[in-house]
C-alpha positions in Angstrom: -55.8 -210.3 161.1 -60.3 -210.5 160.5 -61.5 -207.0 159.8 -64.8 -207.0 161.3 -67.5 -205.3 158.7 -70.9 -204.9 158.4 -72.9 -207.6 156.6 -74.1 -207.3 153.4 -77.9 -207.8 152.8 -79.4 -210.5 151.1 -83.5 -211.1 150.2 -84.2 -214.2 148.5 -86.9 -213.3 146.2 -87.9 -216.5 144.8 -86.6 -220.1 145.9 -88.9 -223.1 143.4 -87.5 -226.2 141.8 -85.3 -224.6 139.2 -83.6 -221.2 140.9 -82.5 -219.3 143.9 -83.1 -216.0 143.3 -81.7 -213.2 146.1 -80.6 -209.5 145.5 -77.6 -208.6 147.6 -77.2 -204.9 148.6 -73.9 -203.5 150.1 -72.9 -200.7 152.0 -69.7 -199.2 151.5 -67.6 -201.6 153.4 -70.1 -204.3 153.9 -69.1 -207.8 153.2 -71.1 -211.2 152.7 -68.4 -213.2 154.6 -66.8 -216.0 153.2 -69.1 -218.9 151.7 -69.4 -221.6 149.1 -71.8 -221.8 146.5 -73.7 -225.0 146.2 -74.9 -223.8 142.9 -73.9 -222.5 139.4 -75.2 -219.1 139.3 -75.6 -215.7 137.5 -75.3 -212.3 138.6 -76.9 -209.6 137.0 -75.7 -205.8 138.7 -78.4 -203.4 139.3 -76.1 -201.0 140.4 -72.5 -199.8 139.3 -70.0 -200.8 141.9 -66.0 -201.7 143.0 -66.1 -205.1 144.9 -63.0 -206.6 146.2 -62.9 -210.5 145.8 -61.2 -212.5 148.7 -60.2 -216.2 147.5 -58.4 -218.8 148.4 -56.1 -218.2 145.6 -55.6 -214.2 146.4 -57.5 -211.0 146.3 -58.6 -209.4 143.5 -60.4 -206.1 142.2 -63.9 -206.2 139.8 -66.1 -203.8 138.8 -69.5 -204.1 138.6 -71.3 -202.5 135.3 -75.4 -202.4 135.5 -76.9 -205.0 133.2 -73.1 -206.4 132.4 -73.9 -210.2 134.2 -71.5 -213.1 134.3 -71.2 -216.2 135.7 -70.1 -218.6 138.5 -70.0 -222.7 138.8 -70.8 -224.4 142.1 -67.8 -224.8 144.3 -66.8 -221.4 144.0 -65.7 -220.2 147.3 -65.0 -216.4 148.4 -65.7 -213.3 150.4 -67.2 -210.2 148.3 -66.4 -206.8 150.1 -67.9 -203.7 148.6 -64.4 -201.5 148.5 -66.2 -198.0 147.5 -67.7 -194.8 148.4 -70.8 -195.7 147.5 -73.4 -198.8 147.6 -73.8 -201.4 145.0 -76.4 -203.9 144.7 -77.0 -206.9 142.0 -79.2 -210.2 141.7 -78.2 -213.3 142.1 -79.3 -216.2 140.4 -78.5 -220.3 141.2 -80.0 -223.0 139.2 -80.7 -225.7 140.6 -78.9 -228.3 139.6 -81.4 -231.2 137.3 -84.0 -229.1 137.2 -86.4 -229.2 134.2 -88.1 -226.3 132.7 -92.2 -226.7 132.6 
């Protein structure tokens, strides 16, 4: 059974040779649908926030802590679903793979 939800926003802020960066902001119950990231990336949470993971291995709970980023490699596949009462937000950040700092 698909839960139809509201779609998560994402602004791309800056797209050059060496990153992607967008901030995503999420309603309560908003979701970016599932996708696959061509890139390894960072995320760095703006806002505090309970996001449930969809995989292909299972779902899982994860907080999100402002200023508390991790990180991702390509080929990571999910859905992110904000779970809570109240929105979230954070930045995300892909570099480009053989890039070369100036």
């Amino acid at each position: 059974m698909t839960t139809q939800r509201e779609k998560a926003t994402a602004c791309v802020q800056l797209d050059n040779h060496q990153v992607i960066v967008t901030r995503w902001d999420f309603p309560p119950g908003s979701e970016t649908g599932w996708h696959t990231h061509g890139h390894d990336y960072v995320v760095v949470p703006v806002a505090d926030g309970s996001m449930q993971l969809q995989t292909p291995q299972g779902e899982r709970q994860v907080t999100l802590t402002i200023g508390e980023s991790y990180t991702r490699q390509a080929g990571t596949e999910h859905n992110v679903i904000n779970d809570g009462r109240e929105p979230f937000a954070f930045v995300e950040v892909e570099l480009k793979a053989g890039s070369q700092a100036e």
